[in-house]
C-alpha positions in Angstrom: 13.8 -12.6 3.9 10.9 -14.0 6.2 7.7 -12.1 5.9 6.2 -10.7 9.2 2.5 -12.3 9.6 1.5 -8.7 10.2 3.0 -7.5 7.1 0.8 -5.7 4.8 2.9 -7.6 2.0 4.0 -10.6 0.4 6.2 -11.7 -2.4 5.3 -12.6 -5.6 8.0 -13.8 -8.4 9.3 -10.7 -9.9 7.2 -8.6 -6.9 5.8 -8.0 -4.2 1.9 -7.8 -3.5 0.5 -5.4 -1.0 -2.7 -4.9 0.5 -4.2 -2.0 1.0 -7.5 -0.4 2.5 -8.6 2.4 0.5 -10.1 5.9 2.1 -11.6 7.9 -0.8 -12.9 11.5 -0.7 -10.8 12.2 1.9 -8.7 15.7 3.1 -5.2 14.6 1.9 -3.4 11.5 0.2 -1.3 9.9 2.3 -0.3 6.5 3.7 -1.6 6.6 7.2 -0.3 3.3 8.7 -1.1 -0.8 9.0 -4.6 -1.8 10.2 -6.2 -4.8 10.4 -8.8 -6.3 8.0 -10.8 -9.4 7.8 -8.3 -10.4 4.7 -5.6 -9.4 7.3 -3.0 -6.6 7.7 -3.4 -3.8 5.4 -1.9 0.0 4.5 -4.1 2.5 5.4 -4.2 4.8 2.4 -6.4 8.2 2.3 -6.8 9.7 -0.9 -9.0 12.8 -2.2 -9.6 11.1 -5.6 -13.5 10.3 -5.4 -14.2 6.1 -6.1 -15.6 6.6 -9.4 -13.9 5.8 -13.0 -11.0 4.5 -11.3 -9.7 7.9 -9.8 -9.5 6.2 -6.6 -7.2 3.6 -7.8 -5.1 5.9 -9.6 -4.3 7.6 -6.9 -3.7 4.7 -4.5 -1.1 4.2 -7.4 0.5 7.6 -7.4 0.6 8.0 -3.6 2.4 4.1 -3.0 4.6 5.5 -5.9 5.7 8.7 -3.8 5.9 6.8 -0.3 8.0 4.4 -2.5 10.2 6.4 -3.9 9.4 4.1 -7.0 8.0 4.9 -10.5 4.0 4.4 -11.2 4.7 2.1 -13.8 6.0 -0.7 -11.3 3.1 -0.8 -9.4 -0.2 -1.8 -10.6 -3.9 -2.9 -9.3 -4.0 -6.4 -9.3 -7.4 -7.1 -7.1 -10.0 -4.9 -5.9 -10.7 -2.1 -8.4 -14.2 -1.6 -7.1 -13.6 -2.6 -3.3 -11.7 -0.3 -0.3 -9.5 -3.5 0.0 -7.3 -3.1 -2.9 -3.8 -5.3 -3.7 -1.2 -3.7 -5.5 1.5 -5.6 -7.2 4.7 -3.5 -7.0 7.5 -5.5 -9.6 11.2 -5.8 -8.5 13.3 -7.3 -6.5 11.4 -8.7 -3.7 14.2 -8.9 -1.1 15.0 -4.7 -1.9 10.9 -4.0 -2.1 10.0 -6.5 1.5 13.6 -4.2 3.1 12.3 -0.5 2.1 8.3 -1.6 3.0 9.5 -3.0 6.4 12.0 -0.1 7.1 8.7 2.7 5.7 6.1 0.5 8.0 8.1 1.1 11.1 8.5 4.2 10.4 4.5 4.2 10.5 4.3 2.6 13.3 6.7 4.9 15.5 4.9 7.7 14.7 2.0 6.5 15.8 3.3 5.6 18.8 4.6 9.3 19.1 1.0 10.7 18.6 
């Protein structure tokens, strides 16, 4: 499967790595969308966890887990731990993690369109 150049994403052997920009402290956890970055396309992710003692992190790792539909224990920090732009190595199949990240971007991306 070809990787977009706007994808968020790319595979790795065994997984997949995604980048993701990192909004601590905030009112819910959520994935919010794609936004560009000066290290390129990104998740937006919001999380309440406060950036301190890794709490931020952990939570980046919980809330791609849920969006996922994927346990915690496949995804893990791989870069980033003390920066907002964070990459996440998320192990599997590549071709079944690059088909359910596409299909949950666009998702994103029409409803923000909708908004």
């Amino acid at each position: 499967m070809a990787v977009s150049v706007n994808a968020p994403w790319r595979p790795a052997i065994g997984c997949v790595i995604v980048r993701v920009r990192v909004t601590p402290k905030s009112s819910k956890d959520t994935v919010e969308g794609v936004e560009q970055t000066v290290d390129g396309p990104a998740l937006r992710v919001r999380v309440q966890a406060a950036p301190t003692e890794g709490q931020a992190n952990t939570a980046v790792r919980s809330v791609l887990a849920v969006w996922l539909g994927v346990a915690k224990t496949r995804i893990e920090l791989v870069s980033g731990g003390q920066s907002r732009i964070k990459s996440f190595a998320i192990s599997g199949g590549t071709a079944e993690l690059e088909a359910l990240l596409t299909q949950k971007t666009d998702l994103l991306r029409i409803g923000a369109l909708e908004r």
